[in-house]
C-alpha positions in Angstrom: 138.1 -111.8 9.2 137.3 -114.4 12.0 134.5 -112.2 13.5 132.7 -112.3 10.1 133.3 -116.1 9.5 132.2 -116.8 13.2 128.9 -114.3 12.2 127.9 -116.2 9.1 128.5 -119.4 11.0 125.5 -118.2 13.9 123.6 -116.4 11.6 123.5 -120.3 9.8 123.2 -122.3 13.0 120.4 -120.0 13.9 118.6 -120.2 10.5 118.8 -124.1 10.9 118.0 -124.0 14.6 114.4 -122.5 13.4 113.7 -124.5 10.1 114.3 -127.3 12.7 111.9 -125.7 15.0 109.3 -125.6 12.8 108.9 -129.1 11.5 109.2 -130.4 15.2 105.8 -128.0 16.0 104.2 -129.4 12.8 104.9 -132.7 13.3 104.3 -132.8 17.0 100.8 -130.7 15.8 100.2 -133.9 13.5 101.5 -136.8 15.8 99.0 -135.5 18.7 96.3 -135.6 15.9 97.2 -139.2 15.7 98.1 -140.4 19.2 94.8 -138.9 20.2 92.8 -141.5 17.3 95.0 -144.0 19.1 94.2 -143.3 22.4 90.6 -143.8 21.3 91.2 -147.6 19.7 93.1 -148.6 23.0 89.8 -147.4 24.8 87.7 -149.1 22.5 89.8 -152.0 22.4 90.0 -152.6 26.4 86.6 -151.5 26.5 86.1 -154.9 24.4 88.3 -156.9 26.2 86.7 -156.2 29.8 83.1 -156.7 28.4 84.5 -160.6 27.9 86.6 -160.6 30.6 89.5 -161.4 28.3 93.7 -160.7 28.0 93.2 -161.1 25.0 91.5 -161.5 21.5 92.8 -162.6 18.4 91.5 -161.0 15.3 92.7 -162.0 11.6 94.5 -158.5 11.3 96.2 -158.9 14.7 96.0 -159.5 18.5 94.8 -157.8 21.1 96.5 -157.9 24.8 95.2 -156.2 27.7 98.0 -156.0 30.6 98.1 -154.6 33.9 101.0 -152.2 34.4 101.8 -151.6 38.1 103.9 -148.2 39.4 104.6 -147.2 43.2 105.2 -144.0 44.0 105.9 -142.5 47.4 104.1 -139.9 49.1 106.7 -139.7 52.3 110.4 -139.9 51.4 111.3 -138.8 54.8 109.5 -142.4 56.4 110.2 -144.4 53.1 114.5 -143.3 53.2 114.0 -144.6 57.3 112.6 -148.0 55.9 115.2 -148.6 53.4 117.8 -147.8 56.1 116.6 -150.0 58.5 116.3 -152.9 55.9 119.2 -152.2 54.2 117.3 -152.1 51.3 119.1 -150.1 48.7 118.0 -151.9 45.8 114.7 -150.3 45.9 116.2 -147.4 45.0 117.4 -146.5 41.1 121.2 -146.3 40.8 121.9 -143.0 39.3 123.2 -139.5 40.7 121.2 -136.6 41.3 123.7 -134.2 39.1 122.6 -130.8 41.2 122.3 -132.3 44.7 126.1 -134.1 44.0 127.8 -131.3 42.7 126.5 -129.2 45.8 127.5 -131.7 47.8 131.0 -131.9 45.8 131.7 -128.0 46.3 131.3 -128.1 50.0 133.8 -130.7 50.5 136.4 -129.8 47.8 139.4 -130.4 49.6 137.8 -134.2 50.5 138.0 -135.1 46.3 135.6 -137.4 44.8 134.0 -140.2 47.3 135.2 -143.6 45.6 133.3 -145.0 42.6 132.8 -142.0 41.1 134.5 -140.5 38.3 133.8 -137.0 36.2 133.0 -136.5 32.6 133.0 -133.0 31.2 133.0 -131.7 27.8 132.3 -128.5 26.3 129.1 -127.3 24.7 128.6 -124.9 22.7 125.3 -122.4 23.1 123.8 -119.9 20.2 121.5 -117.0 21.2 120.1 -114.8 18.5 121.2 -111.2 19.1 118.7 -109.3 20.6 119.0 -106.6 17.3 117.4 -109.4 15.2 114.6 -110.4 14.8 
């Protein structure tokens, strides 16, 4: 009885799983259709604001506001890790745990524990495959 109960519960997960599928291909069909028109107003819309040299314009529907967005990037960790060592500079650096690297670096060491500050969360998940019989 539990084996057919837990059937009809992944044959609906499944069924749902797909339905849900679907709508997120033909809306993301539909929203690139859009962001695409977008991308073609910002163009047009910058394009304006660099031939008056402006930040920008205000029209009676809106305003327009052309800003410079700044991103570094690093193209030598090895000499870049060195620099913030030497400076003491860890706050160039984002605070968050590389999840693979840790746990690696957890397993070698397990009779060490956890290094202090850091706690563990687990909870279970659950994971449906369609059986390979269906189709």
């Amino acid at each position: 009885m539990a084996d057919f109960k837990a059937n009809d519960l992944v044959k609906a997960y499944i069924s749902i799983r797909n339905e849900r599928g679907k709508l997120a291909k033909e809306y993301e069909a539909k929203d690139l259709v859009l962001k695409e028109k977008l991308q073609r107003l910002e163009q047009a819309m910058l394009s304006a604001c660099n031939d008056i040299d402006a930040d920008s314009i205000k029209t009676n529907s809106g305003v327009i506001i052309r800003s410079l967005r700044e991103n570094y990037v690093c193209g030598d960790w090895d000499n870049f890790k060195k620099f913030i060592l030497e400076n003491n500079a860890l706050e160039l650096l984002q605070q968050r745990i590389s999840q693979t690297n840790f746990k690696e670096f957890i397993n070698s060491r397990k009779d060490e524990g956890l290094p202090p500050g850091i706690s563990t969360m687990r909870e279970f998940n659950i994971t449906v495959r369609k059986s390979s019989n269906q189709s």
